[in-house]
N, C-alpha and C positions, 0 to 999 in steps of 0.2 A: 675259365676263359670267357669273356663277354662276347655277346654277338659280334662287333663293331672288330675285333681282332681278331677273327675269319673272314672279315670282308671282302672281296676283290675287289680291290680296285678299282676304277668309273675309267683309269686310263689304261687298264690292263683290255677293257671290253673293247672302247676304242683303237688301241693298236690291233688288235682281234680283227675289229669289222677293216679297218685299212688293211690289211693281208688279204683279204678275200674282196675288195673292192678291187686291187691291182692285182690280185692272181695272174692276170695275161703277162705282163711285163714283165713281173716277176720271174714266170716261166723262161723269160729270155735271158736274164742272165744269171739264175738260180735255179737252173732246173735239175731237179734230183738231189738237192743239199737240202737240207733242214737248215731255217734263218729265225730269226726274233727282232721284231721289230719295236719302237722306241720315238714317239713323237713324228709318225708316218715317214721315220728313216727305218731302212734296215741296218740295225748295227754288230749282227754277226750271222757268220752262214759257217757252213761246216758239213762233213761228211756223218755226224752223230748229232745226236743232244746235249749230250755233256759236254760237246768240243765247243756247240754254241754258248751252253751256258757259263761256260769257262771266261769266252771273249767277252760278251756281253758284261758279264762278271768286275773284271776289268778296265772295261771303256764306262761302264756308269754307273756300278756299285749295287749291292743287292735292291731289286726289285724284281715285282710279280712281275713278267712279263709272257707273251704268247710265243711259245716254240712250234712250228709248223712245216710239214713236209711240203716241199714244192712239187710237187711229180708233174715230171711231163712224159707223155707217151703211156706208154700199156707194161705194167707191170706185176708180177704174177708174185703171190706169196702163199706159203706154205709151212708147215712143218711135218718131223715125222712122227706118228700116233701109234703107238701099239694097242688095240683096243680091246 
């Protein structure tokens, strides 16, 4: 496999840095859903990642695209360790 077919994408970084230029807005009608965005639209949200990459999937056909949690507010994560 050549370098050039591991690449990412030039527009995968781009819709990357638009997700976190709008993180505010975002927050307001995407908060706590994981989304993937697409030419600085968002074109799926979802309660998972697979449910985004399903829609996404879908609406514009396979591409590298950025899956990102939206969080708004204070959220506490954990597991259980037996050590």
């Amino acid at each position: 496999m050549s370098k050039t077919e591991n690449k990412i994408p030039d527009y995968f970084w781009e819709n990357r840095a638009w997700i976190f230029e709008h993180y505010n807005e975002l927050t307001r009608n995407f908060a706590d859903k994981w989304i993937t965005v697409f030419n600085g639209k968002v074109v799926a949200s979802g309660n998972s990642i697979s449910e985004v990459e399903k829609i996404a999937k879908k609406k514009i056909g396979e591409k590298c695209l950025p899956v990102t949690f939206i969080e708004k507010g204070v959220h506490i994560y954990g597991i259980i360790s037996t050590v």
